[in-house]
C-alpha positions as CSV (number, residue, x, y, z in Angstrom):
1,X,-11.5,-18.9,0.7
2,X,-8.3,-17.0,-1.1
3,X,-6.7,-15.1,1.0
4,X,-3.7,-12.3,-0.1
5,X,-0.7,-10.7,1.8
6,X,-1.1,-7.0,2.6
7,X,1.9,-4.9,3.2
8,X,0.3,-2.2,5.7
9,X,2.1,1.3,4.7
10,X,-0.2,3.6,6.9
11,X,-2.2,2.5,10.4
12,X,-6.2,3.8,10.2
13,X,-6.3,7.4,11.5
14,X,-2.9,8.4,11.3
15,X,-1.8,10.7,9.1
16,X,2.2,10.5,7.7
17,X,2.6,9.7,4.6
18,X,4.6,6.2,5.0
19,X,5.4,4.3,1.3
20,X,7.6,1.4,0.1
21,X,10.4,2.8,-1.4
22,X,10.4,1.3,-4.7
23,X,13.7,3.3,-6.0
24,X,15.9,2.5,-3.1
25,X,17.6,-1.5,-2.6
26,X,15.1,-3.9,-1.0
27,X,12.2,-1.2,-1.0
28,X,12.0,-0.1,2.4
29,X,9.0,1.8,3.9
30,X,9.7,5.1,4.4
31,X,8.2,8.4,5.2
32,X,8.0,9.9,2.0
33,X,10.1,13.0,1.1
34,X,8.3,16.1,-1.4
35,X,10.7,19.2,-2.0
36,X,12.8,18.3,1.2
37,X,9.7,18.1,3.7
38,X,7.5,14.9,5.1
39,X,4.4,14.2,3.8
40,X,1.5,14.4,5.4
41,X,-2.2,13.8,4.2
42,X,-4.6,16.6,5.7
43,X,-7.5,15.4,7.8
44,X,-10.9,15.6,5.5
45,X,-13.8,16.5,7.7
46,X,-14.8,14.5,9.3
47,X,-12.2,12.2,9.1
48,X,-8.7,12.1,11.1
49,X,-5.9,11.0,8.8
50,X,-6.2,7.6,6.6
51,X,-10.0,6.3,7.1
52,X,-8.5,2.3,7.2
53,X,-5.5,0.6,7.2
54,X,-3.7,1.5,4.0
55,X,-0.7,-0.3,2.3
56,X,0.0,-2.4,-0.7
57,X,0.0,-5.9,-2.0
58,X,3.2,-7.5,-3.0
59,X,4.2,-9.0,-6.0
60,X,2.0,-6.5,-8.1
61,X,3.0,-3.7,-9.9
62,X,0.4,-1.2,-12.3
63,X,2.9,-0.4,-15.4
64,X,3.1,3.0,-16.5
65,X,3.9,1.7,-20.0
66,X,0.4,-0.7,-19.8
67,X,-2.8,1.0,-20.7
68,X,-5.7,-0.2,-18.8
69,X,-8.2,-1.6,-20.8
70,X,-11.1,-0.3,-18.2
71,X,-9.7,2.8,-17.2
72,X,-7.5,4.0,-20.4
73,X,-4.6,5.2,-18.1
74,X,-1.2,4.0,-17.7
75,X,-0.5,2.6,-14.2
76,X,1.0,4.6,-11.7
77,X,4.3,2.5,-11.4
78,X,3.4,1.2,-7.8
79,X,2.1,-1.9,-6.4
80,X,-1.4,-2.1,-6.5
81,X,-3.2,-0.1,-3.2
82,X,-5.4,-2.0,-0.2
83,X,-7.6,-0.2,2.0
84,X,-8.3,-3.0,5.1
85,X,-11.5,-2.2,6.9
86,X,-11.5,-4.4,9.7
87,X,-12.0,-3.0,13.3
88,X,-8.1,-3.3,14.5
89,X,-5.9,-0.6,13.7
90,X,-2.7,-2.2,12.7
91,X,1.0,-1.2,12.5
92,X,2.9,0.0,9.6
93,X,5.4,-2.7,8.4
94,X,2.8,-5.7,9.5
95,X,1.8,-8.5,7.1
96,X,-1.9,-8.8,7.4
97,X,-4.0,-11.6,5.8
98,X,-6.8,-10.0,4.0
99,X,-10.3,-11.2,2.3
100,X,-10.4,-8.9,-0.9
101,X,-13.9,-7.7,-1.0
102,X,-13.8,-5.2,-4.5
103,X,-12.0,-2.9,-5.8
104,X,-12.6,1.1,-6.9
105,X,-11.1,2.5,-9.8
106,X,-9.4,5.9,-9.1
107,X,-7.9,8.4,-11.7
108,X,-5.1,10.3,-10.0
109,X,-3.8,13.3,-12.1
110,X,-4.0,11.3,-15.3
111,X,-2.8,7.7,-14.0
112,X,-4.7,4.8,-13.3
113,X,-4.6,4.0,-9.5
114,X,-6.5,0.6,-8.1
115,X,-8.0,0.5,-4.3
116,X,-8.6,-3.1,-3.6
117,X,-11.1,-2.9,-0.5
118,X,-10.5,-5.8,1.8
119,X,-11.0,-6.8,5.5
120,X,-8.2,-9.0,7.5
121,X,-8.9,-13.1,7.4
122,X,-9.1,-12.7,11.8
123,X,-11.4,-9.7,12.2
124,X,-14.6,-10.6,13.7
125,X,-16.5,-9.5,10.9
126,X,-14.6,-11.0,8.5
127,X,-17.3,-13.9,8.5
128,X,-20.0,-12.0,7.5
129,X,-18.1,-9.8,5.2
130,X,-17.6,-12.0,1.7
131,X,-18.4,-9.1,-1.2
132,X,-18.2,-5.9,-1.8
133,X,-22.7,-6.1,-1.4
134,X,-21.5,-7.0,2.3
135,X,-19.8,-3.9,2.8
136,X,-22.7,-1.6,2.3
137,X,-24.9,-4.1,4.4
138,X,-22.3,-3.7,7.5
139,X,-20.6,-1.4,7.5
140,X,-23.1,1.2,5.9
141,X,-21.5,4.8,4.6
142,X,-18.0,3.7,4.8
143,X,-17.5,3.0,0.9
144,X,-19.0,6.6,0.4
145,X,-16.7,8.0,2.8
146,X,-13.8,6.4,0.8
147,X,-15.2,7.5,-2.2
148,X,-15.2,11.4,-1.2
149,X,-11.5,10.2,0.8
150,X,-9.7,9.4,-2.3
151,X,-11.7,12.0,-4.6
152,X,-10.5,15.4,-1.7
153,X,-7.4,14.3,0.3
154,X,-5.4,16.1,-2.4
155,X,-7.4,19.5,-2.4
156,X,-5.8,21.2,0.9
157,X,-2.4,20.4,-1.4
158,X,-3.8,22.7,-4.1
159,X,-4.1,19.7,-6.5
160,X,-7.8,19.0,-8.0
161,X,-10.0,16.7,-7.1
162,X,-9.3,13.0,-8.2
163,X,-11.7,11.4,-10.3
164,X,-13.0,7.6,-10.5
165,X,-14.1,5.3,-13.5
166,X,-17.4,3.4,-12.7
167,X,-18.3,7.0,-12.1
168,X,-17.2,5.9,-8.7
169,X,-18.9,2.4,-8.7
170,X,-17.2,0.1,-6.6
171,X,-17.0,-3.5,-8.6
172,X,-16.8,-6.7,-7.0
173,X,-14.9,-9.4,-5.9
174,X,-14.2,-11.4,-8.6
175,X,-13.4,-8.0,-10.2
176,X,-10.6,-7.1,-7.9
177,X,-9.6,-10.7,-7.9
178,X,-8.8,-10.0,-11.7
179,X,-7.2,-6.7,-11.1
180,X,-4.9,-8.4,-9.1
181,X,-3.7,-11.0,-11.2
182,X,-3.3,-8.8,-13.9
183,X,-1.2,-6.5,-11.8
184,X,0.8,-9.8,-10.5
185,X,1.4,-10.6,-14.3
186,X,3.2,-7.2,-14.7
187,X,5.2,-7.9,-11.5
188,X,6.7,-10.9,-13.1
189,X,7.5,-9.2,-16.4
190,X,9.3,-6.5,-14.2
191,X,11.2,-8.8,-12.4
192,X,12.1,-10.7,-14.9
193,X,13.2,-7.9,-16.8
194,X,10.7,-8.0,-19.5
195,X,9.3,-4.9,-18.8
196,X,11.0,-1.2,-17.9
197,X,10.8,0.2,-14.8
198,X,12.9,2.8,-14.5
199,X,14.3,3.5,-11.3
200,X,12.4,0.9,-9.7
201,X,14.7,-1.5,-7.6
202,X,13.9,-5.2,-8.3
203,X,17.1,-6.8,-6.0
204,X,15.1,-9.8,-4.0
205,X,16.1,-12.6,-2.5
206,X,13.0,-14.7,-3.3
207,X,12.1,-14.5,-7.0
208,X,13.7,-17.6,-9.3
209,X,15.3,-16.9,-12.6
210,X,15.2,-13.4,-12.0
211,X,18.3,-11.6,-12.9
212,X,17.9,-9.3,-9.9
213,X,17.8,-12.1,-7.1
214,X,20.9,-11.6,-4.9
215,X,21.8,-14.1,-1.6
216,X,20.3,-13.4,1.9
217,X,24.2,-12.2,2.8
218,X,23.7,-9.6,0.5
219,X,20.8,-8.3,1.5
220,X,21.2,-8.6,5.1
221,X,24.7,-6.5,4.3
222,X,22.3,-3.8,2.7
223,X,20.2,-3.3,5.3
224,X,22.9,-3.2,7.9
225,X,24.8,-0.5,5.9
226,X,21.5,1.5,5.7
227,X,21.3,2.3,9.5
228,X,24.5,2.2,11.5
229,X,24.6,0.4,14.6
230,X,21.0,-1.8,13.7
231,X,21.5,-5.7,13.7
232,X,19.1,-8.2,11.2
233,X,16.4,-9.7,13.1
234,X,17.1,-13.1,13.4
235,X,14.1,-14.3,15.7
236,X,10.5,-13.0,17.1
237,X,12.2,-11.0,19.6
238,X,14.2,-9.2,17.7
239,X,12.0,-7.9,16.0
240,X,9.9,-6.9,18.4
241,X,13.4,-4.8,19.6
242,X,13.4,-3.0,16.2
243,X,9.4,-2.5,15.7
244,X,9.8,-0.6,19.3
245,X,13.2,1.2,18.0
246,X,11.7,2.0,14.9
247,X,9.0,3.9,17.3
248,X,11.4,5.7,20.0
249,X,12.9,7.1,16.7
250,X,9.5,8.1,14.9
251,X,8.4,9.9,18.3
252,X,11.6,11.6,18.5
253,X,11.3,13.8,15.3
254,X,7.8,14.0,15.8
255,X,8.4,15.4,18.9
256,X,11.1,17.8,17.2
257,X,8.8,18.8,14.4
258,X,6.0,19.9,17.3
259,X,8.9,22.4,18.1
């Protein structure tokens, strides 16, 4: 069984719009920023905020500059999106392992944007959930309610509806599997400065022979600088301190934005 690392951006049923910040050093997750205001995705009857939980796959990247053979749109300059299905809601910032399960091919205003479907390795469905087929046998309605998700939660915005290739068929497995490594194959031509990303950041700490790698010192010396008076985790605890900092902070402008 092949399992993949998913960066979880959004928990299930929440609904601010948290991203990795690709333009800024070491590519944070953030709550993303349009015309000075958060982001938030509007609740689509009748579902409350994102319908699983939502986030990204490292060490892929859809290339604006590549035109997909499937879809004939560019890529949309992001890591390649996952949509976990299992029963647990997770926490934004966590590193799930995930079964990919297939993959639906969304257009979004003119760019070609992959949803990998997948369910986490320790879910207790996980080991009757193998393909996409498995899904609909399940977990019945919940890849037409993702379907109707992706193709509406724009609308309130005053955008149009999104559109799918497929005409909205979800393809399997080994599909997405293939979707993935071609996504991975653009990540290392990005990294490795063999394709342009614009503003993309590429510094790691990770990546051999790529001209962007700086030393741990570095990076921890970023992230230090970012937020004042924050330490680098060095052990479980500690990052158990931040995760529940990170959340008195989130609470506290929630709490101001309710007034």
């Amino acid at each position: 069984m092949v399992l993949f690392n998913m960066i979880v951006e959004v928990p299930r049923w929440t609904n601010a719009k948290m991203e990795i910040a690709t333009e800024e050093p070491l590519n944070p997750i953030k709550h993303d920023i349009k015309k000075g205001k958060l982001r938030y995705v509007a609740n689509i009857f009748p579902h409350k905020g994102y319908i699983w939980n939502y986030g990204a796959l490292p060490q892929t990247w859809e290339d604006p500059n590549h035109k997909d053979d499937v879809t004939g749109c560019c890529g949309d300059n992001d890591p390649i999106d996952i949509c976990e299905i299992g029963s647990k809601i997770r926490s934004s910032g966590e590193i799930v392992q995930v079964k990919v399960l297939g993959v639906l091919a969304l257009v979004d205003e003119g760019e070609t944007d992959w949803k990998i479907i997948a369910i986490s390795a320790d879910d207790p469905e996980a080991q009757k959930i193998h393909d996409i087929d498995d899904v609909k046998k399940h977990k019945p309605g919940y890849l037409e309610a993702t379907v109707d998700w992706f193709q509406l939660y724009k609308v309130p915005d005053g955008k149009p509806e999104n559109h799918f290739a497929f005409n909205g068929e979800f393809k399997n497995k080994d599909f997405a599997v293939e979707i993935i490594k071609s996504t991975h194959e653009h990540w290392k031509s990005l990294l490795h400065k063999k394709a342009d990303g614009g503003a993309i950041k590429c510094m790691n700490v990770l990546v051999s022979g790529s001209p962007f790698r700086c030393s741990e010192e570095d990076a921890r010396s970023i992230v230090q600088s970012l937020i004042p008076g924050t330490f680098f985790p060095s052990d479980h605890q500690d990052l158990l301190k931040v995760h529940h900092q990170i959340l008195k902070i989130i609470s506290f402008f929630e709490d101001r934005k309710k007034h």
